[in-house]
Structures are given as C-alpha cells and as structure tokens.
N, C-alpha and C positions, 0 to 999 in steps of 0.2 A: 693764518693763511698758509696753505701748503708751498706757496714758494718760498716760506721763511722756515720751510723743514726740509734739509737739505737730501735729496735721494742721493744714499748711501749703502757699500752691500753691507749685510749684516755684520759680516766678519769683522768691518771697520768701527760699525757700533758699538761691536765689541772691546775692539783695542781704546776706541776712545773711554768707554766705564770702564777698563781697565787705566788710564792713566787717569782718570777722576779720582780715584779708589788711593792711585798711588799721589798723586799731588797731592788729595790730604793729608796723606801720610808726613811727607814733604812738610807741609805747612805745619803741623806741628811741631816737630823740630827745628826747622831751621831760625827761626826768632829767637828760639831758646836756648841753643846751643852752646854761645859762649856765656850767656848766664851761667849755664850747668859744670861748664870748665871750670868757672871763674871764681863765681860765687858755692858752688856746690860742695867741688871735688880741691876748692882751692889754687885752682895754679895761678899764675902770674896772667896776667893781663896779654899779653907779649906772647906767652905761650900759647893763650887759649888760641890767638889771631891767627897763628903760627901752625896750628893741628887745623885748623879750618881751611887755610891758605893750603894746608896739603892736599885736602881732597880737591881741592881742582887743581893743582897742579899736574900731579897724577892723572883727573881725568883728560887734561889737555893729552897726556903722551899716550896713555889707552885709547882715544878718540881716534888716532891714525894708524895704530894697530886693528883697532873693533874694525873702522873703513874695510881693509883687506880681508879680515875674515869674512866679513859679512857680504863680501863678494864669492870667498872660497864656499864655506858652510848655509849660507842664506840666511836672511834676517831672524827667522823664529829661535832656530838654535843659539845664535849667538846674543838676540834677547835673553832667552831664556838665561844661558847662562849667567850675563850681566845683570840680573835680578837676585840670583841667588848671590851675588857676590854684595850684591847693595845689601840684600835682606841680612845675611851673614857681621856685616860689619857694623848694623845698629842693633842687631837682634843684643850684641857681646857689648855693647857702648855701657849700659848699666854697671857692668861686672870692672869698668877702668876704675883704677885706686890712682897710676903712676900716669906720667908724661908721654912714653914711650908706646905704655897699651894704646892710650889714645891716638896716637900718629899710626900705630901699624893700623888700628878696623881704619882711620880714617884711609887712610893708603890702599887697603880692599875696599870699601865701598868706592870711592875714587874710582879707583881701575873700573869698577862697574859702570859707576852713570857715563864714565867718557866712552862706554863702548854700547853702549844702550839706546841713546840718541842715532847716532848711525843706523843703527839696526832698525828702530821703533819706524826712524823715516822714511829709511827702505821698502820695510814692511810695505807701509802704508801706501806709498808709492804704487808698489806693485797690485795690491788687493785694489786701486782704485783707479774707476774709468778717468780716461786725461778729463776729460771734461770734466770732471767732477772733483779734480786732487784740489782748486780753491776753496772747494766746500768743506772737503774731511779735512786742509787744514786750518777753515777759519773755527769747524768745530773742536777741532783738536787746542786754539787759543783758547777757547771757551771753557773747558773740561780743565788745563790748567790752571786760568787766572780761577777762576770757580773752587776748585782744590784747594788750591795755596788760601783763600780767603778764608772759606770754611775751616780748614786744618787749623788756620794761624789763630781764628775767634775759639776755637775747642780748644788747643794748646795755651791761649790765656785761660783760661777757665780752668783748666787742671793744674797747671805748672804753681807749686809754690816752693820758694827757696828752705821755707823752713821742714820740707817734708821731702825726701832725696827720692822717696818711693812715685812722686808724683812725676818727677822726671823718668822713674822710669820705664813706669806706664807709656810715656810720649814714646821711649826708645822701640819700644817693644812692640808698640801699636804702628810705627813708621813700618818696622822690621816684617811686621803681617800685610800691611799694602803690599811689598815687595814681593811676599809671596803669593797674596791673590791675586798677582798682577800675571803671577806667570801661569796660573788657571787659564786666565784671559788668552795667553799665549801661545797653548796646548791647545785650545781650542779652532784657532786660525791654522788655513793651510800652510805647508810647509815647503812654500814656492823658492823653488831657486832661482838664483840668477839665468839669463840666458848663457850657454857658450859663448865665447866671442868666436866670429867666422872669419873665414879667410881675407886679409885684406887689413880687418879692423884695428881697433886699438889693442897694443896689446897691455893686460892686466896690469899695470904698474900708475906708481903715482907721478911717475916721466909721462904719461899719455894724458894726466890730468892736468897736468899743470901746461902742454903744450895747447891744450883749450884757452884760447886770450879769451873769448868773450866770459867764460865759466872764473877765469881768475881774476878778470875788471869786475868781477860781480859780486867776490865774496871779497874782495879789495876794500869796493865800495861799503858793503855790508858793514867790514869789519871798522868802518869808518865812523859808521849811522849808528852802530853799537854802543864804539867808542865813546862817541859825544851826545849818546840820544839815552837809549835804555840804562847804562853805565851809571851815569848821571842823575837818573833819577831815585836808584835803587841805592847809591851811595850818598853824593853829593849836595842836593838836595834834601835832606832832612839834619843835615848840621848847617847849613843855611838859612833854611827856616827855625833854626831852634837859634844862631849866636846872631846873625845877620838883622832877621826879619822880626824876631823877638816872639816869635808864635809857640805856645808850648807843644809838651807833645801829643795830646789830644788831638789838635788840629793837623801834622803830624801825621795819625793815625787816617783823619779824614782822606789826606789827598791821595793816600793808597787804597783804603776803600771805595773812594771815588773812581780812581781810574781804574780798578777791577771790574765795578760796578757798570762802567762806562762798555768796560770791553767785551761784557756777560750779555748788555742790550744790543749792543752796537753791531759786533762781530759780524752776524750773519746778513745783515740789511746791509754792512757796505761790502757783502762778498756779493753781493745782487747787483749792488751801482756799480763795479768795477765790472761786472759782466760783457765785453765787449769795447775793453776800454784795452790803453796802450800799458803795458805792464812799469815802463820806464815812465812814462808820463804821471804815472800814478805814484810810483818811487820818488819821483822829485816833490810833487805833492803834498806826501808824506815830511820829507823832509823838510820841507817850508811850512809846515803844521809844528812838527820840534824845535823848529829856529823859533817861531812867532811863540810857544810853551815857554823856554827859555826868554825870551825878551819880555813876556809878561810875566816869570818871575822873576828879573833881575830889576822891572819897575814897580810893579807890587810890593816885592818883600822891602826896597828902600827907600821909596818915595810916598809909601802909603802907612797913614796908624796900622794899628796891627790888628783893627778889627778886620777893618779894608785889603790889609795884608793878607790878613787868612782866606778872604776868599778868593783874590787874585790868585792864591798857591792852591785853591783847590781846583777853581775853575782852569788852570794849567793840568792840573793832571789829566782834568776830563779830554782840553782839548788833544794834549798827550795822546792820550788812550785811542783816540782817532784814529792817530797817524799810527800807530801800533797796530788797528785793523787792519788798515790797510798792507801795511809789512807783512801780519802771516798771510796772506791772500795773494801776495806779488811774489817773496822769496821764496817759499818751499817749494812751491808748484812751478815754477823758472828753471829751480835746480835738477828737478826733477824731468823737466823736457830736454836738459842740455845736456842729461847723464846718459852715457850709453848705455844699455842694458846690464852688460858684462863688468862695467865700472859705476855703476850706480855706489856699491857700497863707498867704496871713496872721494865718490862727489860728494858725497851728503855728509863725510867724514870732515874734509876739507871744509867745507860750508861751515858745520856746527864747529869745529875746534877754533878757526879765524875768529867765529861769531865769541870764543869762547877766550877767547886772545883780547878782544876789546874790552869786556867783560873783568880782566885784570888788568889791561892798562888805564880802563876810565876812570877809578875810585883813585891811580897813583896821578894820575895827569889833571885832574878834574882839583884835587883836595890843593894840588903845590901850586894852580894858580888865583882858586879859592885863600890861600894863604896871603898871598900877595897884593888881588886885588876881587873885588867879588864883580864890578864890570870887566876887568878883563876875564873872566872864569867865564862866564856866561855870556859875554859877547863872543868869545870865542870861538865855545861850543856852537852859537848860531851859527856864526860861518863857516863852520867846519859840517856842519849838517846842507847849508845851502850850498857848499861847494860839491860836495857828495850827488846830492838832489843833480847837480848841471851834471856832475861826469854820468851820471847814470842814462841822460838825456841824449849823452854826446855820442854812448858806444852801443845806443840801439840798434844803430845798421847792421853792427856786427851780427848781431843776433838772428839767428834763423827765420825767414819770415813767419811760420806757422808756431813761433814761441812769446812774439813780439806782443802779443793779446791775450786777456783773460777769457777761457773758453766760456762759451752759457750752457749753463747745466738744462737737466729739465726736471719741471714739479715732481717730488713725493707724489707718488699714488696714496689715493683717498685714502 
C-alpha cells in the first residue's frame, strides 16, 4: 500500500541508505569488540570494558561540542567531518598490539559518533516537510535496527578467534561504511542554519536550557532511556542467562525479535499516531515497557524455562512496540521546539541526555539486579510509568501546533 511508503525528498532516502550502509557497518563490530580486545589481542577483561567505555565517554563530551558547531558550520560539514573521524579510528583498530593504541582511535572515533548524531538529526530535520519529520524518522529506526541485525548476523559468520585476519576484515569493512556514508553526504544540500533575528534567542546553550518544556522533555527521555532501552541492551540478557536459566540462543532470539518487530512494525504505527496527542502516546509507550518488564520479571521466575523463553521473547516484541512509537514522538517534538538558529544544540542536548541514560542504565539496572531481581525490574516499571505521567502532565506547556503528530500524505504511484 502506498501509505505504508512514506513520501520523502530524495535527499533523505539518501541519508537513510546512507545510515543503512553504516549501521551495518556498526553491527559488525560492535558484538565483537571486546572478544577482539580480550581474546585476540590479549588484554585484561577490565581493560577491554575500559577502551569501550571510552568511546562513549568522549562521545558524550563531542556531542555538545558537535551541537554548536553544527549550528555555526551546518549539518553536512560537520557530518562529514565526524565520519572521517569514525572511519579513521576503525580503519587503524587492526594495526593496535598495545592498550594505549586502543584507547587513542577509540577516543577519535568517540569524538566522531558524539558529533555525528547532532548533525545527522539536523540534517534531516531541515531536508524534511514538518509534516513528514515522523516518517523520515520512523524510517530512519528502520534503516538502523535493520543494520545492526544484518551487520551483527555477517560479523558472526566471519569473526573467528583463531584467525586475527577475520577481525580484521570486520574493522576494515566498519571503516568503509564510514566512508560511503560520507558519499551519501556530499551528495545532500549543504543547508545552513537560519540566522537568528533580532529579538530571538541568542546562540548559546543558556537559551536552550531556558526552554522548560524542551528540558522536561529530554528529562523525561533521559528517564525512559534509563530504565527502558538501557535495560534491555544490558540487563536483561544476564537475567535471562543467571535468573531465568534460558541459554544464550534464546538470548539471541529476543533481540532478533525485537529488531524483527521494529523492521514490520515501524511505519504502520507512524500511521496510528497520525493525528494523535504526541504526550499521550509517550505515556503509552511507556506503560508498554513497564508491562515488557513485569512480563519478564514473571516469565523468567515463575515459569520452566521452556515457558520462560517465550515470556522473554514475546517481551521483547511487545518492547519493540513501545520503541516505534518513541522514534515517531521524540525526534520530530525536538525538532518543532528547536529554533532554527539552535536547532544544532537541541538535538545536541536531546541525543547526549539520551546518551547519559544509556551509561547510567547498565550501572543502576546490574546493582539492583544484584540485590533483588524484583526490585530490579519492578522498579524499572515504575520509573517508566512515572515518566509516562510527567510527560502527560507538561503537555500544556507545549506549544499548541507541537502537541500532535502531523498526517503526512501517500507516496505518488
């Protein structure tokens, strides 16, 4: 059906097979990573965790840098650039012997992805009719969970520890996304921000942060993060492997599941949201990850472990859900409440928060994992359902004409 093909200008088709291209890339490496540290090149356990943890560290502090530039310079530039910096520090990943090499490329790449993100959403922002930013970015979840699936099933298939060349085929083939990504990139206009006019905000991240409704948003975000996405990406498969007693095959299912989930799903629930209340549908969301969470914390302990594995899969799917709905609410929200002239640092702000949760889930999630696996996971529920109510609460704030998701119109035949 053509309303399940979302009319988008070409330029944005393009950025999305641009980040198709590069999540693969992505997906082959990232699984494999600390195997190659650990088991390959030798280091400590501790170490390998420790070079990994840098590159987002780094990107967290690039990420509010990239914001500013990509308000000064315009998003394609400061892509660009942030490509060459990613491609640069997997291209050299093969050639690390020592501890050291490995923490500086991971410290460039780093610097990369945290200013990349900014830019990519800017971009995309700008190349795209409002009406339409829910579509390019529910295409945009698609093109990643898509990616990373594909990359991650190719990267098992080549990676073997007994053969160092096969890792570094992965590095090398990451390092080439990177740079066909910035093909992709040269090819898009090379739109600036607007000036800011007399009156407006002026350029600094003092004028972002005095937006309440823009900072209860990525508050909240970095809330839903914390205990939603965090958790499933970490917490959740040492759960299911010490808790629930399911090995790791099954494991592997409830990720391909909820990829699976998010590849069909995506674009049909950026059609039901069509005309719907954007906060109303965030809460929604989030009472989908509370109910994810309470059916794995009775699943993995109350049920055999045949019973168990499909309670943990069918959580992922329902997961997956509430995740359509999140790129369909957030990006295109951030993007209505950003001024032109500050656009780069809203989306700066947004993704670094988003990227804060993202390191405090795996440390918050594992220490009461440790202690109790109902308090771990009833907690996360209500820390998603409390989220879900404030999101509900600071609608008003909200400008009226932000408060809904626009309705696109059909693809031409």
């Amino acid at each position: 059906s053509r309303r399940l093909i979302p009319s988008l200008p070409a330029h944005v088709w393009l950025l999305h097979t641009g980040l198709f291209v590069n999540t693969f890339g992505s997906g082959l490496v990232t699984p494999f990573l600390l195997i190659y540290l650990h088991l390959v090149r030798g280091f400590p356990l501790e170490t390998a965790g420790l070079v990994a943890g840098t590159h987002f560290a780094v990107a967290i502090a690039s990420g509010i840098v990239g914001g500013s530039l990509v308000d000064r310079a315009g998003g394609r530039a400061i892509g660009i650039a942030s490509l060459a910096l990613l491609s640069a520090g997997f291209f050299a990943f093969p050639l690390v012997t020592e501890p050291w090499q490995a923490f500086a490329l991971m410290a460039v790449a780093g610097a990369g992805r945290g200013a990349f993100w900014p830019s990519y959403s800017t971009l995309l922002a700008v190349l795209t009719p409002r009406e339409a930013l829910h579509d390019a970015y529910a295409v945009q979840r698609v093109a990643g969970n898509l990616g990373l699936a594909l990359g991650a099933l190719a990267g098992g298939l080549i990676a073997t520890t007994s053969d160092e060349s096969t890792f570094a085929a992965l590095f090398l083939l990451n390092g080439a996304t990177f740079a066909l990504f910035i093909v992709a990139f040269l090819l898009v206009p090379a739109v600036q921000a607007a000036p800011r006019v007399d009156g407006g905000p002026a350029a600094s991240y003092r004028a972002v942060l005095a937006d309440r409704s823009f900072v209860a948003l990525v508050a909240v975000n970095c809330v839903l993060v914390t205990a939603g996405i965090a958790q499933l990406n970490s917490v959740l498969p040492v759960f299911a492997k010490d808790d629930a007693g399911v090995g790791e095959t099954v494991i592997g299912l409830i990720f391909v599941a909820n990829a699976l989930a998010i590849v069909l799903l995506q674009i049909p629930v950026a059609r039901v949201l069509e005309g719907r209340r954007r906060m109303l549908m965030l809460a929604l969301m989030a009472a989908l990850w509370a109910a994810s969470w309470l059916l794995v914390l009775g699943g993995g302990l109350l049920l055999p472990v045949g019973l168990a594995a499909v309670a943990l899969v069918a959580a992922g799917v329902v997961f997956a859900v509430g995740e359509c709905i999140h790129g369909v609410v957030q990006g295109p929200l951030v993007a209505d409440l950003a001024p032109e002239a500050l656009r780069g640092r809203y989306m700066a702000l947004w993704l670094t928060t988003a990227q804060l949760g993202f390191a405090a889930g795996p440390i918050i999630g594992s220490f009461l994992l440790a202690r109790s696996a109902v308090a771990a996971w009833a907690t996360m529920a209500a820390a998603c359902l409390v989220a879900g109510g404030v999101a509900t609460l600071f609608e008003r704030r909200l400008p009226a004409d932000a408060r809904v998701t626009p309705r696109s119109t059909p693809a031409p035949a």
